[in-house]
C-alpha positions as CSV (number, residue, x, y, z in Angstrom):
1,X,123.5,113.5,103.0
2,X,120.4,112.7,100.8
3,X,117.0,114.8,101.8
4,X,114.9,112.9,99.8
5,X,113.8,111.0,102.6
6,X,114.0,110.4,106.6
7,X,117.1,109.6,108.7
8,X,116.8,106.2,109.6
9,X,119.2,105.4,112.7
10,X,120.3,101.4,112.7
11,X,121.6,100.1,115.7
12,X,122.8,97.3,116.7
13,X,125.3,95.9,119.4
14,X,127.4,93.6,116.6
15,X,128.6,93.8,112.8
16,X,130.6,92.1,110.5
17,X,133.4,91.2,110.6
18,X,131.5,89.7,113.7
19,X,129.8,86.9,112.8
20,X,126.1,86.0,113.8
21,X,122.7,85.7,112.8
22,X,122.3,89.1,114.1
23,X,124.7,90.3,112.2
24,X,124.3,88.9,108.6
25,X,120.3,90.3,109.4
26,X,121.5,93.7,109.4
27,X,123.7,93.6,106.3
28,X,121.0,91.6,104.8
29,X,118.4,94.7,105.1
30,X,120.9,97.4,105.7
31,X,122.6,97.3,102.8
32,X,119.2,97.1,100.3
33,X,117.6,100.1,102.5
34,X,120.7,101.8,101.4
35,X,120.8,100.7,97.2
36,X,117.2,101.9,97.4
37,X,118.0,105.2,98.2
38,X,117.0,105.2,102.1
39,X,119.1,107.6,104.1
40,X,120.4,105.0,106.3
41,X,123.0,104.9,109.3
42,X,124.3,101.6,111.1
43,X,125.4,102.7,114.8
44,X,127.3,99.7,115.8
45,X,130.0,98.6,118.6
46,X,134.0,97.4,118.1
47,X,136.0,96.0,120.5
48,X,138.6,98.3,122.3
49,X,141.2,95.8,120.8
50,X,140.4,95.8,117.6
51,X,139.5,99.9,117.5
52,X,142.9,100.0,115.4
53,X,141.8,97.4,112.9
54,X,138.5,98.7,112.1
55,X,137.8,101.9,111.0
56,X,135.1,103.9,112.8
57,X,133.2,105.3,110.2
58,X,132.7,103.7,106.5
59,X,130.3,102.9,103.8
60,X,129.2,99.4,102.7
61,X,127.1,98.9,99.7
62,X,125.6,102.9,100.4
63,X,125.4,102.3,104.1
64,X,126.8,104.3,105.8
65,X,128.7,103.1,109.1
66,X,129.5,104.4,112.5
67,X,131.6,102.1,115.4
68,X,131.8,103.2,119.0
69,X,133.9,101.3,121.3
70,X,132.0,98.7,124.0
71,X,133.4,97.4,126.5
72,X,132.9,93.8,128.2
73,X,132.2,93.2,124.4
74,X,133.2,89.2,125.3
75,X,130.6,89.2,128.1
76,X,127.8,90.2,125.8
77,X,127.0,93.2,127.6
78,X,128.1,95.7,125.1
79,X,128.6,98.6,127.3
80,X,128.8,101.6,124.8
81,X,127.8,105.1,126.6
82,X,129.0,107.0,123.2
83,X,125.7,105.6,121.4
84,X,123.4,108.0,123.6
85,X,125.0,111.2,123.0
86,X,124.7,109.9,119.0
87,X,121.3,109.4,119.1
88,X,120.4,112.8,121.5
89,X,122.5,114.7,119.6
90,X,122.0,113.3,115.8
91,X,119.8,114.7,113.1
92,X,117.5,111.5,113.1
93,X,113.7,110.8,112.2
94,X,113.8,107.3,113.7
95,X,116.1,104.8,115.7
96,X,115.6,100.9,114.5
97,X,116.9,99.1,117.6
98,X,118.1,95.4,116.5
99,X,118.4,92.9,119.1
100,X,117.5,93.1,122.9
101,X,119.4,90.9,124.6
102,X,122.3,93.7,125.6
103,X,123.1,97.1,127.2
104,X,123.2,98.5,123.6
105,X,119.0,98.6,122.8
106,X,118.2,100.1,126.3
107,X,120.5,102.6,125.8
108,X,119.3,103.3,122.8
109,X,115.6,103.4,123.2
110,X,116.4,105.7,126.4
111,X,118.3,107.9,124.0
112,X,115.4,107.9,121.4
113,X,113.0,108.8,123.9
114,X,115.3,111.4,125.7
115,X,114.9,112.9,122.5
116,X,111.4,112.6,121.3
117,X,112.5,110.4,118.8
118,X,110.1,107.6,117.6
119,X,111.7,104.2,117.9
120,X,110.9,100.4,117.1
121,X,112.8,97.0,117.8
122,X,113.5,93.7,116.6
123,X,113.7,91.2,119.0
124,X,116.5,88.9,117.6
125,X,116.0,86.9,120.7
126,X,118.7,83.7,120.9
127,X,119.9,80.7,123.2
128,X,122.6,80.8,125.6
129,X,124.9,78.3,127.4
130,X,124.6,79.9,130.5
131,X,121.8,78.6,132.8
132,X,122.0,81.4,135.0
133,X,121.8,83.7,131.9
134,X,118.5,82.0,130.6
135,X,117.1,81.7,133.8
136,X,117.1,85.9,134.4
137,X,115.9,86.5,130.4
138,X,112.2,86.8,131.7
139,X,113.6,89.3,134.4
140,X,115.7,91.2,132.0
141,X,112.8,91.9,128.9
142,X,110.4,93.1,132.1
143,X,113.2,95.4,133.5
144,X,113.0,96.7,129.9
145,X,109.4,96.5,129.5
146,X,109.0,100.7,130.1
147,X,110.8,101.3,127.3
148,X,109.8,98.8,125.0
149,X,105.8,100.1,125.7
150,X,106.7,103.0,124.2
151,X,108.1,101.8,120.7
152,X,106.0,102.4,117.8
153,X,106.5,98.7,116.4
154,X,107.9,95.5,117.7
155,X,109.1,93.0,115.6
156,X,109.4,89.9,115.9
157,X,111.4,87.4,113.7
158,X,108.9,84.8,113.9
159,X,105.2,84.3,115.0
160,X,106.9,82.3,118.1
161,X,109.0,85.1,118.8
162,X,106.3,87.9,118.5
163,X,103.9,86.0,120.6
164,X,106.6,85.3,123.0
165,X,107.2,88.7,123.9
166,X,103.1,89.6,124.0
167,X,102.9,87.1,126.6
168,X,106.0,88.0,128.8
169,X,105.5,91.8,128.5
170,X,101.8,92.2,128.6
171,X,101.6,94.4,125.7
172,X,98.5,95.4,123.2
173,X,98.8,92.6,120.4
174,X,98.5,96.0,117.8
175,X,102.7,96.9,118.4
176,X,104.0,93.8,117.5
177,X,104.2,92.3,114.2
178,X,106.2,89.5,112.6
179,X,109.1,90.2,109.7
180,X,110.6,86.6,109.2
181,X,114.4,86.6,108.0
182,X,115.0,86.4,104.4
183,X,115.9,82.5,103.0
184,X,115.9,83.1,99.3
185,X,119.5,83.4,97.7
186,X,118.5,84.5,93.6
187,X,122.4,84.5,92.5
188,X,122.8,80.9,93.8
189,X,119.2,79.7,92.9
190,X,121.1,77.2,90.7
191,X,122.3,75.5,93.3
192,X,119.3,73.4,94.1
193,X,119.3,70.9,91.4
194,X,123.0,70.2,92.8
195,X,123.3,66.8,93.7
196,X,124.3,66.1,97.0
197,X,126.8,64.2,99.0
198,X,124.8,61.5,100.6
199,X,127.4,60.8,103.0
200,X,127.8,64.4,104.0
201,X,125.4,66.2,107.3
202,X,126.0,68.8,108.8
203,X,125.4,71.2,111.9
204,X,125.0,74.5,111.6
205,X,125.8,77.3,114.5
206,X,128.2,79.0,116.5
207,X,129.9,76.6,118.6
208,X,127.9,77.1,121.7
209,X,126.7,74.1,124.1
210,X,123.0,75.4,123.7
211,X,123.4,75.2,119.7
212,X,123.4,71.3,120.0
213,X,126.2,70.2,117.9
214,X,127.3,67.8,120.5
215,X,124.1,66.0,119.9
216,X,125.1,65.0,116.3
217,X,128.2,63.7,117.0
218,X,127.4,61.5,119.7
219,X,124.7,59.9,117.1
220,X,127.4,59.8,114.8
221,X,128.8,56.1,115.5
222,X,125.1,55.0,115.6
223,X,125.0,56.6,111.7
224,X,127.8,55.0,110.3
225,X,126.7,51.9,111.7
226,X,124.2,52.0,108.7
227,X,126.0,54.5,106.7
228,X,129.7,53.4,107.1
229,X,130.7,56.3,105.0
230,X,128.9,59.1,106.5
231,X,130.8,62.5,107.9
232,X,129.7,65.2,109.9
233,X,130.8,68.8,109.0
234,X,130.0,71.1,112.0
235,X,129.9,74.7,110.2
236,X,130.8,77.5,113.1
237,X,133.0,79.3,115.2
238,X,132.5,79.9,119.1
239,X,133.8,78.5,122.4
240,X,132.8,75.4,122.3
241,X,134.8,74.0,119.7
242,X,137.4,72.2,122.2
243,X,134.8,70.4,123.6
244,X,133.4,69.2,120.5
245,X,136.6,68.0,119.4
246,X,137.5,66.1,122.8
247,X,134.0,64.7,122.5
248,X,134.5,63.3,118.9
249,X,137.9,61.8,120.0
250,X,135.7,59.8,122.9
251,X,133.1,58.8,120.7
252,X,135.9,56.8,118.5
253,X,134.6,59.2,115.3
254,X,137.0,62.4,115.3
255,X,138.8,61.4,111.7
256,X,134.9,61.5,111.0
257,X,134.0,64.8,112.3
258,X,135.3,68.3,110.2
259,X,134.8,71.8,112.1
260,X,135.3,74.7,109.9
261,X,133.7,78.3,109.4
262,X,132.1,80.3,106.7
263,X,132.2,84.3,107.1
264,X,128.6,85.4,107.9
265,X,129.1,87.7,105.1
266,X,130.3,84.7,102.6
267,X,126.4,83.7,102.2
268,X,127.2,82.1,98.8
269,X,129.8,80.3,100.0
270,X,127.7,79.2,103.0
271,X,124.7,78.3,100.1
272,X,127.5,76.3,97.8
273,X,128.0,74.3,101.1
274,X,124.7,73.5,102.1
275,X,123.9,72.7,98.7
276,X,126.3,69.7,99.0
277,X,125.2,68.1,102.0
278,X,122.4,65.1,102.8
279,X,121.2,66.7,105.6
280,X,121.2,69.8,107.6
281,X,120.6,69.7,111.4
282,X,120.1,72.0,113.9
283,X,119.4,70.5,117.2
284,X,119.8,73.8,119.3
285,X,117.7,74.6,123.0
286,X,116.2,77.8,121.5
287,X,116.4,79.6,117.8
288,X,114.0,82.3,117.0
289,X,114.3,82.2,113.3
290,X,117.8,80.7,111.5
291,X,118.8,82.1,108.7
292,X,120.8,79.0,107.8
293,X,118.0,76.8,108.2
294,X,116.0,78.9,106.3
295,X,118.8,79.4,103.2
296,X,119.1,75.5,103.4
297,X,115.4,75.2,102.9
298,X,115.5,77.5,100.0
299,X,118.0,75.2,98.5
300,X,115.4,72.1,99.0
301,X,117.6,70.6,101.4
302,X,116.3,68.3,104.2
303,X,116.4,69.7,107.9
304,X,116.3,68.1,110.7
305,X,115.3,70.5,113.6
306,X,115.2,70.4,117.7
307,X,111.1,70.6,118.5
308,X,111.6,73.9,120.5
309,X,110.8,77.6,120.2
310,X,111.2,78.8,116.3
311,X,112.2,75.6,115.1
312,X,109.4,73.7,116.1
313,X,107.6,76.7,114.2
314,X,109.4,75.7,110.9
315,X,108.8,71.9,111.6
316,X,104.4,72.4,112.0
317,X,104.9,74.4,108.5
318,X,106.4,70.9,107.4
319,X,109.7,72.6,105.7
320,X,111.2,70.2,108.4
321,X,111.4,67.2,110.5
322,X,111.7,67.6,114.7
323,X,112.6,65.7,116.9
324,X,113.2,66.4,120.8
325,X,115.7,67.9,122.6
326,X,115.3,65.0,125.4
327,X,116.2,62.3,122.1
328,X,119.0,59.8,123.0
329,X,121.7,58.9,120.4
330,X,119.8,56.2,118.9
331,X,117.2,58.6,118.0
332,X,118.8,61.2,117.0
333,X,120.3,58.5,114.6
334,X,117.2,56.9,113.1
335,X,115.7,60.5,112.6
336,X,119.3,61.9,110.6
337,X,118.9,58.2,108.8
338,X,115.2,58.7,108.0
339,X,115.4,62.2,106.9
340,X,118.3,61.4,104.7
341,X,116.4,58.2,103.2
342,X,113.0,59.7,103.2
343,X,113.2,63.6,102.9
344,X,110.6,65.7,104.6
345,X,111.6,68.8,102.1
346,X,109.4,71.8,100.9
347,X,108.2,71.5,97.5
348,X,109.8,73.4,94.6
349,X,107.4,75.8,93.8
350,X,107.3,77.0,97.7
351,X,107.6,81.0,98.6
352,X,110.0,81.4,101.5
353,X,110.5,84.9,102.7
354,X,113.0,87.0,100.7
355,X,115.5,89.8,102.0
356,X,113.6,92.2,99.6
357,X,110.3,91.0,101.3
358,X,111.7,91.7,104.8
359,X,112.8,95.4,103.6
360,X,109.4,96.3,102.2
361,X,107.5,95.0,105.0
362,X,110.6,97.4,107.1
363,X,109.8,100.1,105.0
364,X,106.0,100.0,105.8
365,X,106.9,99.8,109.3
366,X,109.5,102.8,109.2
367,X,106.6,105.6,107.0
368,X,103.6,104.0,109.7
369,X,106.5,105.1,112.7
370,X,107.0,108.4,111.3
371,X,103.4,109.6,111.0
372,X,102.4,107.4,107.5
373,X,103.6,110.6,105.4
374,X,104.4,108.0,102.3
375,X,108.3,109.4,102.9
376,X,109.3,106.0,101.1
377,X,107.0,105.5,98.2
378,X,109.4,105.8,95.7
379,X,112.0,103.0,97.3
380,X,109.4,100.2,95.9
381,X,111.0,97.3,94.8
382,X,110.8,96.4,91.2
Protein backbone atom coordinates (compact mmCIF):
# COMPACT_ATOMS: atom_id res chain seq x y z
CA UNK A 1 0.00 0.00 0.00
CA UNK A 2 1.11 3.47 -1.00
CA UNK A 3 2.57 5.78 2.04
CA UNK A 4 2.59 8.79 0.29
CA UNK A 5 -0.50 9.77 1.72
CA UNK A 6 -3.42 8.94 4.46
CA UNK A 7 -5.73 5.97 4.44
CA UNK A 8 -8.93 7.10 3.47
CA UNK A 9 -11.72 4.44 4.47
CA UNK A 10 -14.98 4.70 2.01
CA UNK A 11 -18.00 3.30 3.09
CA UNK A 12 -20.93 2.80 1.96
CA UNK A 13 -24.00 0.32 2.39
CA UNK A 14 -24.28 -0.34 -1.77
CA UNK A 15 -22.02 -0.73 -4.96
CA UNK A 16 -22.16 -1.56 -8.37
CA UNK A 17 -23.32 -3.94 -9.75
CA UNK A 18 -26.14 -2.28 -7.53
CA UNK A 19 -27.58 0.28 -9.14
CA UNK A 20 -28.45 3.80 -7.56
CA UNK A 21 -27.56 7.24 -7.31
CA UNK A 22 -25.68 6.31 -4.40
CA UNK A 23 -23.88 4.15 -5.94
CA UNK A 24 -22.73 5.62 -9.34
CA UNK A 25 -21.64 8.72 -6.58
CA UNK A 26 -19.12 6.63 -5.14
CA UNK A 27 -17.58 5.22 -8.39
CA UNK A 28 -17.87 8.72 -9.66
CA UNK A 29 -15.35 10.04 -6.77
CA UNK A 30 -13.93 6.73 -5.76
CA UNK A 31 -12.39 5.84 -8.65
CA UNK A 32 -10.57 9.50 -9.44
CA UNK A 33 -9.39 9.60 -5.57
CA UNK A 34 -7.76 6.43 -6.57
CA UNK A 35 -6.10 7.61 -10.41
CA UNK A 36 -4.81 10.49 -8.39
CA UNK A 37 -2.86 8.62 -6.18
CA UNK A 38 -5.09 8.71 -2.96
CA UNK A 39 -4.72 5.64 -0.78
CA UNK A 40 -8.24 4.74 -0.94
CA UNK A 41 -10.51 1.76 0.32
CA UNK A 42 -14.35 1.19 -0.56
CA UNK A 43 -15.86 -0.94 2.55
CA UNK A 44 -19.13 -1.96 0.99
CA UNK A 45 -22.01 -4.71 1.56
CA UNK A 46 -23.08 -7.92 -0.89
CA UNK A 47 -25.95 -9.86 -0.44
CA UNK A 48 -25.50 -13.37 1.21
CA UNK A 49 -26.97 -14.68 -2.17
CA UNK A 50 -24.82 -13.26 -4.31
CA UNK A 51 -21.49 -13.68 -1.89
CA UNK A 52 -20.57 -16.47 -4.65
CA UNK A 53 -20.89 -14.08 -7.57
CA UNK A 54 -18.98 -11.33 -6.30
CA UNK A 55 -15.73 -11.36 -5.15
CA UNK A 56 -14.92 -9.88 -1.68
CA UNK A 57 -11.99 -7.98 -2.35
CA UNK A 58 -10.98 -6.30 -5.83
CA UNK A 59 -9.60 -3.24 -7.54
CA UNK A 60 -11.56 -0.90 -9.81
CA UNK A 61 -9.81 1.72 -11.65
CA UNK A 62 -6.98 1.79 -8.46
CA UNK A 63 -9.62 1.36 -5.88
CA UNK A 64 -9.30 -0.92 -3.97
CA UNK A 65 -12.50 -2.95 -2.81
CA UNK A 66 -13.65 -4.75 0.30
CA UNK A 67 -17.48 -6.61 0.46
CA UNK A 68 -18.84 -7.85 3.71
CA UNK A 69 -21.97 -9.71 3.72
CA UNK A 70 -25.47 -7.66 5.02
CA UNK A 71 -28.14 -9.13 5.78
CA UNK A 72 -31.99 -7.90 5.28
CA UNK A 73 -30.02 -6.25 2.25
CA UNK A 74 -33.80 -6.10 0.46
CA UNK A 75 -35.19 -4.34 3.52
CA UNK A 76 -32.72 -1.52 3.30
CA UNK A 77 -31.38 -2.09 6.57
CA UNK A 78 -27.99 -3.40 5.67
CA UNK A 79 -27.10 -5.22 8.70
CA UNK A 80 -23.27 -5.75 8.40
CA UNK A 81 -21.56 -6.31 12.00
CA UNK A 82 -18.07 -7.26 9.99
CA UNK A 83 -17.67 -3.44 9.05
CA UNK A 84 -16.91 -2.49 12.76
CA UNK A 85 -14.21 -4.77 13.48
CA UNK A 86 -12.74 -3.32 9.87
CA UNK A 87 -12.80 -0.04 10.83
CA UNK A 88 -11.45 -0.79 14.83
CA UNK A 89 -9.09 -2.91 13.64
CA UNK A 90 -7.80 -1.24 10.14
CA UNK A 91 -4.78 0.96 9.74
CA UNK A 92 -7.00 4.10 8.71
CA UNK A 93 -6.47 8.04 9.00
CA UNK A 94 -10.22 8.66 8.22
CA UNK A 95 -13.64 6.92 7.62
CA UNK A 96 -15.83 8.81 4.73
CA UNK A 97 -19.33 7.50 5.61
CA UNK A 98 -21.71 7.79 2.37
CA UNK A 99 -25.31 7.76 2.94
CA UNK A 100 -27.39 7.75 6.25
CA UNK A 101 -30.32 6.28 5.67
CA UNK A 102 -29.17 2.55 6.93
CA UNK A 103 -27.58 0.41 9.77
CA UNK A 104 -24.22 0.59 7.70
CA UNK A 105 -23.18 4.72 8.61
CA UNK A 106 -24.07 4.26 12.43
CA UNK A 107 -22.12 1.40 12.55
CA UNK A 108 -19.56 2.88 11.08
CA UNK A 109 -19.22 6.27 12.77
CA UNK A 110 -19.53 4.15 16.12
CA UNK A 111 -16.59 2.25 14.82
CA UNK A 112 -14.59 5.42 13.85
CA UNK A 113 -15.16 6.88 17.13
CA UNK A 114 -14.50 3.58 19.09
CA UNK A 115 -11.28 4.10 17.60
CA UNK A 116 -10.36 7.66 17.73
CA UNK A 117 -10.67 7.86 14.21
CA UNK A 118 -11.87 11.26 12.63
CA UNK A 119 -14.86 10.70 10.50
CA UNK A 120 -17.24 12.81 8.11
CA UNK A 121 -20.61 11.96 6.15
CA UNK A 122 -22.50 12.54 3.16
CA UNK A 123 -25.92 12.68 3.54
CA UNK A 124 -27.25 11.11 0.22
CA UNK A 125 -30.67 11.47 1.64
CA UNK A 126 -33.62 9.92 -0.80
CA UNK A 127 -37.55 9.30 -1.08
CA UNK A 128 -39.24 6.24 -0.19
CA UNK A 129 -42.58 4.51 -0.96
CA UNK A 130 -43.16 3.70 2.39
CA UNK A 131 -45.25 6.19 4.41
CA UNK A 132 -44.45 4.70 7.57
CA UNK A 133 -40.75 4.78 6.46
CA UNK A 134 -40.86 8.66 5.74
CA UNK A 135 -42.91 9.40 8.50
CA UNK A 136 -40.00 7.97 11.22
CA UNK A 137 -36.89 9.70 8.99
CA UNK A 138 -37.04 12.81 11.36
CA UNK A 139 -36.87 10.13 14.35
CA UNK A 140 -34.18 8.13 12.76
CA UNK A 141 -31.42 11.22 11.82
CA UNK A 142 -32.09 12.43 15.68
CA UNK A 143 -31.49 8.86 17.15
CA UNK A 144 -28.22 9.33 15.12
CA UNK A 145 -27.75 12.89 15.99
CA UNK A 146 -24.74 11.86 18.82
CA UNK A 147 -22.79 10.50 16.41
CA UNK A 148 -23.21 12.64 13.63
CA UNK A 149 -22.10 15.85 16.24
CA UNK A 150 -19.04 14.44 16.33
CA UNK A 151 -17.98 14.22 12.55
CA UNK A 152 -15.52 16.65 11.38
CA UNK A 153 -17.62 17.56 8.09
CA UNK A 154 -21.07 16.94 6.93
CA UNK A 155 -21.86 17.03 3.53
CA UNK A 156 -24.55 17.66 2.03
CA UNK A 157 -25.40 17.05 -1.73
CA UNK A 158 -27.23 20.13 -2.15
CA UNK A 159 -27.82 23.53 -0.32
CA UNK A 160 -31.55 21.93 0.45
CA UNK A 161 -30.02 18.94 1.73
CA UNK A 162 -27.32 20.65 4.00
CA UNK A 163 -29.81 23.06 5.41
CA UNK A 164 -32.13 20.29 5.83
CA UNK A 165 -30.10 18.45 8.16
CA UNK A 166 -28.97 21.95 10.19
CA UNK A 167 -32.45 22.40 10.88
CA UNK A 168 -33.48 18.74 12.00
CA UNK A 169 -30.26 18.17 14.00
CA UNK A 170 -29.57 21.43 15.61
CA UNK A 171 -26.06 21.51 14.61
CA UNK A 172 -23.34 24.58 14.37
CA UNK A 173 -23.84 25.79 10.63
CA UNK A 174 -19.61 25.58 10.51
CA UNK A 175 -19.78 21.22 10.05
CA UNK A 176 -21.85 21.21 7.22
CA UNK A 177 -20.95 22.13 3.82
CA UNK A 178 -22.42 21.42 0.33
CA UNK A 179 -20.53 19.11 -2.50
CA UNK A 180 -23.19 18.97 -5.39
CA UNK A 181 -22.89 15.65 -7.61
CA UNK A 182 -20.94 15.92 -10.61
CA UNK A 183 -23.23 16.59 -14.14
CA UNK A 184 -20.54 17.19 -16.66
CA UNK A 185 -19.72 14.01 -18.95
CA UNK A 186 -16.26 15.43 -21.19
CA UNK A 187 -16.05 12.12 -23.38
CA UNK A 188 -19.72 12.52 -24.42
CA UNK A 189 -19.73 16.41 -24.55
CA UNK A 190 -20.50 15.93 -28.28
CA UNK A 191 -23.63 14.75 -27.61
CA UNK A 192 -25.32 18.06 -27.14
CA UNK A 193 -25.63 19.35 -30.52
CA UNK A 194 -27.51 15.89 -31.09
CA UNK A 195 -30.72 16.41 -32.34
CA UNK A 196 -33.42 15.05 -30.58
CA UNK A 197 -36.40 12.89 -30.98
CA UNK A 198 -39.27 15.32 -30.46
CA UNK A 199 -41.66 12.62 -29.93
CA UNK A 200 -39.51 10.94 -27.38
CA UNK A 201 -39.82 11.86 -23.03
CA UNK A 202 -38.75 10.24 -20.66
CA UNK A 203 -38.69 9.47 -16.85
CA UNK A 204 -35.88 8.85 -15.07
CA UNK A 205 -35.57 6.67 -11.68
CA UNK A 206 -35.72 3.49 -10.06
CA UNK A 207 -39.14 2.14 -10.30
CA UNK A 208 -40.44 3.31 -6.97
CA UNK A 209 -44.10 4.84 -6.40
CA UNK A 210 -42.33 7.92 -4.70
CA UNK A 211 -40.09 8.42 -8.00
CA UNK A 212 -43.32 9.61 -9.89
CA UNK A 213 -43.20 7.76 -13.05
CA UNK A 214 -46.84 6.96 -12.71
CA UNK A 215 -47.51 10.64 -13.08
CA UNK A 216 -46.18 10.69 -16.71
CA UNK A 217 -48.01 8.05 -17.94
CA UNK A 218 -51.31 8.98 -16.82
CA UNK A 219 -50.60 12.52 -18.70
CA UNK A 220 -49.58 10.47 -21.51
CA UNK A 221 -53.13 10.22 -23.49
CA UNK A 222 -53.54 13.94 -22.69
CA UNK A 223 -49.92 14.41 -24.80
CA UNK A 224 -50.71 12.54 -27.65
CA UNK A 225 -53.82 14.22 -27.87
CA UNK A 226 -51.57 17.15 -29.29
CA UNK A 227 -48.64 15.12 -30.07
CA UNK A 228 -50.17 11.92 -31.64
CA UNK A 229 -46.74 10.52 -32.00
CA UNK A 230 -45.33 10.98 -28.73
CA UNK A 231 -43.68 7.94 -26.50
CA UNK A 232 -42.70 7.66 -23.08
CA UNK A 233 -39.42 5.75 -22.20
CA UNK A 234 -39.46 5.20 -18.38
CA UNK A 235 -35.49 4.57 -17.83
CA UNK A 236 -35.19 2.24 -14.35
CA UNK A 237 -35.35 -0.82 -12.51
CA UNK A 238 -37.17 -1.34 -9.07
CA UNK A 239 -40.53 -2.78 -7.75
CA UNK A 240 -42.71 -0.85 -9.12
CA UNK A 241 -42.45 -1.78 -12.63
CA UNK A 242 -45.69 -4.12 -12.63
CA UNK A 243 -47.64 -1.50 -11.57
CA UNK A 244 -46.55 0.87 -14.08
CA UNK A 245 -47.19 -1.51 -16.80
CA UNK A 246 -50.83 -2.51 -15.51
CA UNK A 247 -51.32 1.30 -15.25
CA UNK A 248 -50.29 1.93 -18.93
CA UNK A 249 -52.58 -0.90 -20.07
CA UNK A 250 -55.61 1.11 -18.19
CA UNK A 251 -54.75 4.30 -19.47
CA UNK A 252 -55.26 2.77 -23.25
CA UNK A 253 -51.28 3.85 -23.95
CA UNK A 254 -49.03 0.67 -23.05
CA UNK A 255 -47.89 0.01 -26.95
CA UNK A 256 -46.92 3.80 -26.13
CA UNK A 257 -45.03 3.35 -22.97
CA UNK A 258 -41.13 1.43 -23.14
CA UNK A 259 -39.49 0.43 -19.66
CA UNK A 260 -35.96 -0.50 -19.86
CA UNK A 261 -32.71 0.00 -17.76
CA UNK A 262 -29.24 1.49 -18.24
CA UNK A 263 -26.37 0.00 -15.74
CA UNK A 264 -25.54 2.87 -13.23
CA UNK A 265 -22.13 2.28 -14.41
CA UNK A 266 -23.04 2.61 -18.32
CA UNK A 267 -23.11 6.65 -17.80
CA UNK A 268 -22.40 7.07 -21.59
CA UNK A 269 -24.84 5.01 -22.53
CA UNK A 270 -27.23 6.62 -20.09
CA UNK A 271 -25.86 10.28 -21.78
CA UNK A 272 -26.36 8.78 -25.62
CA UNK A 273 -29.97 8.26 -24.26
CA UNK A 274 -30.87 11.39 -22.79
CA UNK A 275 -29.30 13.11 -25.55
CA UNK A 276 -32.06 11.72 -27.74
CA UNK A 277 -35.05 12.57 -26.06
CA UNK A 278 -37.47 15.97 -26.04
CA UNK A 279 -37.84 15.98 -22.59
CA UNK A 280 -36.63 14.63 -19.36
CA UNK A 281 -38.98 14.43 -16.35
CA UNK A 282 -38.64 13.64 -13.00
CA UNK A 283 -41.74 14.07 -11.01
CA UNK A 284 -40.55 12.32 -7.79
CA UNK A 285 -41.88 13.30 -3.80
CA UNK A 286 -38.24 14.00 -2.71
CA UNK A 287 -34.64 13.96 -4.60
CA UNK A 288 -31.76 15.58 -2.92
CA UNK A 289 -29.63 16.03 -5.92
CA UNK A 290 -30.10 13.67 -9.27
CA UNK A 291 -27.44 12.79 -11.02
CA UNK A 292 -29.53 12.12 -14.13
CA UNK A 293 -31.11 15.28 -14.05
CA UNK A 294 -28.09 16.94 -13.67
CA UNK A 295 -26.17 14.83 -16.67
CA UNK A 296 -29.42 15.67 -18.77
CA UNK A 297 -28.79 19.31 -18.04
CA UNK A 298 -25.23 19.13 -19.01
CA UNK A 299 -26.48 17.82 -22.31
CA UNK A 300 -28.84 21.09 -22.69
CA UNK A 301 -31.77 18.98 -22.47
CA UNK A 302 -35.11 20.35 -21.03
CA UNK A 303 -36.26 19.02 -17.55
CA UNK A 304 -39.29 19.03 -16.22
CA UNK A 305 -38.97 18.69 -12.38
CA UNK A 306 -41.56 17.99 -9.26
CA UNK A 307 -41.41 21.55 -7.10
CA UNK A 308 -40.14 19.58 -3.92
CA UNK A 309 -36.96 19.24 -1.87
CA UNK A 310 -33.67 19.40 -4.37
CA UNK A 311 -35.53 19.68 -7.39
CA UNK A 312 -37.28 22.62 -6.67
CA UNK A 313 -33.59 23.81 -5.88
CA UNK A 314 -32.58 23.15 -9.60
CA UNK A 315 -35.94 24.73 -10.85
CA UNK A 316 -35.20 28.52 -8.75
CA UNK A 317 -31.51 28.13 -10.55
CA UNK A 318 -33.78 28.09 -13.76
CA UNK A 319 -31.84 24.82 -15.31
CA UNK A 320 -35.55 23.60 -15.10
CA UNK A 321 -39.22 23.94 -15.22
CA UNK A 322 -41.45 22.68 -11.86
CA UNK A 323 -44.49 21.96 -11.52
CA UNK A 324 -46.33 20.44 -8.37
CA UNK A 325 -46.64 17.27 -7.00
CA UNK A 326 -50.53 17.93 -6.40
CA UNK A 327 -50.73 18.58 -10.62
CA UNK A 328 -53.60 16.63 -12.31
CA UNK A 329 -53.04 14.89 -15.75
CA UNK A 330 -53.98 17.80 -17.68
CA UNK A 331 -51.30 19.65 -16.15
CA UNK A 332 -48.82 17.62 -16.10
CA UNK A 333 -49.65 17.53 -19.85
CA UNK A 334 -49.59 21.22 -20.75
CA UNK A 335 -46.25 21.61 -18.71
CA UNK A 336 -44.44 18.27 -20.72
CA UNK A 337 -46.15 20.13 -23.92
CA UNK A 338 -44.78 23.51 -23.02
CA UNK A 339 -41.40 22.55 -21.98
CA UNK A 340 -41.07 20.58 -25.18
CA UNK A 341 -42.40 23.59 -27.33
CA UNK A 342 -40.78 26.23 -25.40
CA UNK A 343 -37.56 24.93 -23.56
CA UNK A 344 -36.72 26.37 -20.19
CA UNK A 345 -32.84 24.98 -20.73
CA UNK A 346 -29.47 26.37 -19.32
CA UNK A 347 -27.53 28.27 -21.63
CA UNK A 348 -24.48 26.78 -23.39
CA UNK A 349 -21.76 28.38 -21.88
CA UNK A 350 -23.21 27.36 -18.21
CA UNK A 351 -20.66 25.70 -15.45
CA UNK A 352 -22.47 22.70 -13.85
CA UNK A 353 -20.48 20.93 -11.20
CA UNK A 354 -17.96 18.35 -12.51
CA UNK A 355 -16.88 14.87 -10.86
CA UNK A 356 -13.33 16.44 -10.70
CA UNK A 357 -14.89 19.53 -8.90
CA UNK A 358 -16.61 17.29 -6.26
CA UNK A 359 -13.16 15.33 -5.64
CA UNK A 360 -11.17 18.54 -5.03
CA UNK A 361 -13.69 20.09 -2.96
CA UNK A 362 -13.51 16.07 -1.09
CA UNK A 363 -9.97 16.43 -0.94
CA UNK A 364 -10.00 19.78 0.93
CA UNK A 365 -12.48 18.33 3.14
CA UNK A 366 -10.38 14.96 3.84
CA UNK A 367 -6.53 17.26 4.69
CA UNK A 368 -8.99 19.93 6.92
CA UNK A 369 -10.36 16.39 8.75
CA UNK A 370 -6.99 15.13 9.29
CA UNK A 371 -5.40 18.21 11.02
CA UNK A 372 -4.92 20.50 7.50
CA UNK A 373 -1.22 18.85 7.26
CA UNK A 374 -1.46 19.54 3.13
CA UNK A 375 -1.27 15.36 3.02
CA UNK A 376 -2.93 15.81 -0.59
CA UNK A 377 -1.23 18.74 -2.25
CA UNK A 378 0.25 16.95 -4.84
CA UNK A 379 -3.28 14.98 -6.03
CA UNK A 380 -4.26 18.56 -7.73
CA UNK A 381 -6.08 18.26 -10.71
CA UNK A 382 -4.50 19.44 -13.84
Amino acid sequence: MKTNTPNILMVAASYFPYMGGLETHVHEVGCRLSRLGVNLTLLTTISPYHVSQLPQEEKVEEMHIIRVPAWLREREYYIAPEIYSIIKNGNWDLVHCQGCHTFVPPVAMFAAREAKLPYILTFHTGGHSSGWRNKIRKAQWRIQRPLLAHATKLIGVSQFEAEYFREVLHLPKEQFTVIPNGAVLPYTAHLASVKPNRTLIASVGRLERYKGHQHLITALPKIREQHPDAHLLIVGKGPYETTLRQLAQKVGVAEHVEIRSVASSDRQGMAELLSQVALVALLSEYEAHPIAVMEALALQRPVLVADTSGLREIAEQGFARSISLNSTPDEIAQAALQQIEAPLVPPGHLELPTWEDCVQQLLAVYDESIGGIGAFAHTALI
